[in-house]
C-alpha positions in Angstrom: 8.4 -6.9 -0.6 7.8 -3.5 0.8 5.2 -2.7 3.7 2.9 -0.1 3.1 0.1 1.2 5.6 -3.4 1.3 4.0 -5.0 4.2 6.5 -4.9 7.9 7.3 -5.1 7.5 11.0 -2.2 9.2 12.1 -1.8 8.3 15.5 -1.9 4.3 14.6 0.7 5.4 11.4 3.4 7.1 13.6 3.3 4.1 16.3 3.4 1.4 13.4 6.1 3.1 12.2 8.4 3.4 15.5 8.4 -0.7 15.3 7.7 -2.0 11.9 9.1 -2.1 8.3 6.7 0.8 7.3 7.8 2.2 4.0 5.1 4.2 2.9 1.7 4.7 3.7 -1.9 4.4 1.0 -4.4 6.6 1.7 -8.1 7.1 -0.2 -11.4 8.9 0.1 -12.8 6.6 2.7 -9.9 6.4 4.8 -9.9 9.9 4.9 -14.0 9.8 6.1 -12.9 7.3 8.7 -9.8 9.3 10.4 -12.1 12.3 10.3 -9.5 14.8 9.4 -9.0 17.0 6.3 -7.3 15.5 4.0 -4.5 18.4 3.8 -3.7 18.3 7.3 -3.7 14.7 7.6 -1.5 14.2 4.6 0.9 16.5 5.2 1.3 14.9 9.1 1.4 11.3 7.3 4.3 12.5 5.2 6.2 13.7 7.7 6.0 10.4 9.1 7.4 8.5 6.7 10.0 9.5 3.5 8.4 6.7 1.7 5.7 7.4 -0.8 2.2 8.7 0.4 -0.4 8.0 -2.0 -2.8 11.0 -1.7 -5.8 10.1 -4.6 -8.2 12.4 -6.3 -11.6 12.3 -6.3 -12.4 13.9 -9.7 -13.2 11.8 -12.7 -12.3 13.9 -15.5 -8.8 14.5 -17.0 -8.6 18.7 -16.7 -10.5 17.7 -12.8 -7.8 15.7 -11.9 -5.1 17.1 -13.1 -5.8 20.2 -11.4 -6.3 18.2 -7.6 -3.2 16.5 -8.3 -0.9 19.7 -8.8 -2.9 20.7 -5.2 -2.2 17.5 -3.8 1.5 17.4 -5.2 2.2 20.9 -3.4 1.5 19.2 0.3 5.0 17.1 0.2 7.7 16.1 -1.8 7.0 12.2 -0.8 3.1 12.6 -2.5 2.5 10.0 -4.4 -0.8 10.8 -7.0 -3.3 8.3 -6.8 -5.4 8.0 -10.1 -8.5 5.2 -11.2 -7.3 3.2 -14.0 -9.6 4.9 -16.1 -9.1 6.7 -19.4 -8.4 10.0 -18.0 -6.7 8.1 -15.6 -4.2 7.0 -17.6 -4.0 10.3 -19.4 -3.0 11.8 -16.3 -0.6 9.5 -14.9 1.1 9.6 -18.1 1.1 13.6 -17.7 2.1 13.4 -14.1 4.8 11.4 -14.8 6.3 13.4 -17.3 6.4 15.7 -14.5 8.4 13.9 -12.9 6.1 13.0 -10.0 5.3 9.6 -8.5 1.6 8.0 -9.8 -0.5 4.7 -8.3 -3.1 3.3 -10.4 -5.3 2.2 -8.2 -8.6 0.1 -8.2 -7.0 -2.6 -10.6 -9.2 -5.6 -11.5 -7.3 -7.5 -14.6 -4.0 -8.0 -16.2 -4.9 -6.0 -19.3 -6.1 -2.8 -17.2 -2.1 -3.5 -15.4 -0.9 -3.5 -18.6 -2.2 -0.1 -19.4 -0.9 1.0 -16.3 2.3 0.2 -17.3 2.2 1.5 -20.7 1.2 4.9 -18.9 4.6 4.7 -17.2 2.4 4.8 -13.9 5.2 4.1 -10.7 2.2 1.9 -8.9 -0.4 0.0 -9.8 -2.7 -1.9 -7.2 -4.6 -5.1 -7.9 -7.6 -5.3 -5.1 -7.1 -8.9 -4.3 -10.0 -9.2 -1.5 -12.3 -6.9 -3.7 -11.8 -8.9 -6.6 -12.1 -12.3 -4.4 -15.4 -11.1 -3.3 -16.5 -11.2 -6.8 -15.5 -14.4 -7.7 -12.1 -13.7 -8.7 -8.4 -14.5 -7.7 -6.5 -12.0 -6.4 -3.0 -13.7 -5.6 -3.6 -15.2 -9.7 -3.9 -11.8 -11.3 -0.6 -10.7 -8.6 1.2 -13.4 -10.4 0.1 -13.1 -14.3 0.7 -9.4 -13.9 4.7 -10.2 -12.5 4.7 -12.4 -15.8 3.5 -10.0 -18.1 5.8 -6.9 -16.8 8.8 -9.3 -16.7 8.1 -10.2 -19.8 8.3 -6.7 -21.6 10.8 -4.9 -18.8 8.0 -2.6 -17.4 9.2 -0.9 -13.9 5.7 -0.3 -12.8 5.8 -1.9 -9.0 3.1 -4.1 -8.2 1.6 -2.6 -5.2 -1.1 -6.0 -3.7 -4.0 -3.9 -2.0 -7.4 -4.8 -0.5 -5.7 -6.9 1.8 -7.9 -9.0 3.7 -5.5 -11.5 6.0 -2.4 -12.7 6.6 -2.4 -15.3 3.4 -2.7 -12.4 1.6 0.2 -11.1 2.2 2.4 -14.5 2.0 0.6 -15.1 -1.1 1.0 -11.6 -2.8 4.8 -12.1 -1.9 5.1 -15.4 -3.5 3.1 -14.3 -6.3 5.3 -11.1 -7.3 4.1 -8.7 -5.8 6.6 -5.4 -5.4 4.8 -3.7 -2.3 1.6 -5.0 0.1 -0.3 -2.3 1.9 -2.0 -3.2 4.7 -4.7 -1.9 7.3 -2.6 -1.1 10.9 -4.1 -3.8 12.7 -3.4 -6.7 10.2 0.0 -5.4 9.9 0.3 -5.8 13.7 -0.8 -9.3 13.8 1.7 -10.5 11.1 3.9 -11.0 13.7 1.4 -13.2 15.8 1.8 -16.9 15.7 0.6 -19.4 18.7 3.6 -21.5 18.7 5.8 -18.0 19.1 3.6 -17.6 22.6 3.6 -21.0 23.4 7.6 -21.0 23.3 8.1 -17.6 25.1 5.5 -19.0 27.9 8.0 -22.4 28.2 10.8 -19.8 28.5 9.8 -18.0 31.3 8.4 -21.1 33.1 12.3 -22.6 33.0 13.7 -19.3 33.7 12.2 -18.7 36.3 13.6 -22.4 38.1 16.9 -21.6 37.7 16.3 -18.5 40.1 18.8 -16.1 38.1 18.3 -12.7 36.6 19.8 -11.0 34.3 22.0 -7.7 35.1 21.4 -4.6 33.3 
């Protein structure tokens, strides 16, 4: 499963990537409130980060609207992935965008049926919002797994991209489940590799170590 980064903070991105399995980065309309840049200068600094895919979304609702911010959007990098709603003119675009030969993420996914659509659309991505629809009184890691059922089923390459990621069971889950690609916020993705018995161990380590009075040339 690949590890993407759900922010636009660059600063956090580019040290995340130095030491982690980053292999593209999600980006939407609130992360790009939160980082406080504009969204062309901050997209085209997160792309130069990473070759992986960048998803960049647009904000209008309307088929000739979005259209138009994707082509803007698509000019910033060659690794600019266009994020679309799974809408009606969402679809209508990814399909179009696609034909284009440019990459497309279907985002804010809620149920199998609106994946399938995705699919159908030949979209690259589609993201189920597993804490968003857990919120609700849904099951995120279920619909993960009955949407890997349904594309393996008819051969669809659309990846399954597990957003709204909430905690580490998320991601375990979402990998288990199916799941293609996990984005996650920077902070969660650092304290994947956290586990108490990991500390305890290195503690005993360095307790016995330091009894037998050696050290270790460089």
């Amino acid at each position: 499963m690949q590890f993407f980064i759900d922010s636009a903070e660059v600063n956090a991105i580019r040290a995340l990537h130095a030491v982690m399995p980053v292999e593209g980065v999600t980006t939407n309309p609130s992360l790009i409130l939160k980082s406080g840049r504009k969204i062309d200068e901050a997209l085209k600094e997160i792309c130069a980060i990473t070759g992986g895919p960048v998803s960049a979304e647009v904000t209008a609702e309307d088929y000739g609207g979005m259209m138009r911010q994707a082509e803007s959007l698509a000019r910033l990098a060659d690794n600019i992935c266009i994020k679309l709603p799974l809408t009606i003119d969402g679809l209508r675009a990814c399909r179009e965008i696609r034909a284009g030969g440019r990459k497309t993420n279907m985002t804010l996914c809620f149920s199998a049926s609106q994946a399938l659509l995705a699919a159908k659309a030949n979209a690259s991505f589609v993201s189920p919002f597993i804490g968003r629809l857990e919120d609700n009184g849904g099951d995120g890691l279920q619909l993960i797994a009955d949407i890997r059922k349904i594309y393996a089923a008819y051969g669809y390459g659309t990846k399954i991209l597990a957003a709204s990621i909430r905690r580490e069971e998320h991601i375990s889950g979402a990998a288990l489940a199916g799941a293609d690609c996990a984005t996650l916020p920077p902070q969660l993705m650092r304290d994947l590799v956290k586990h108490p018995l990991t500390d305890k161990g290195l503690a005993a380590f360095a307790a016995d170590w330091a009894k037998t009075g050696q050290t270790i040339s460089a």
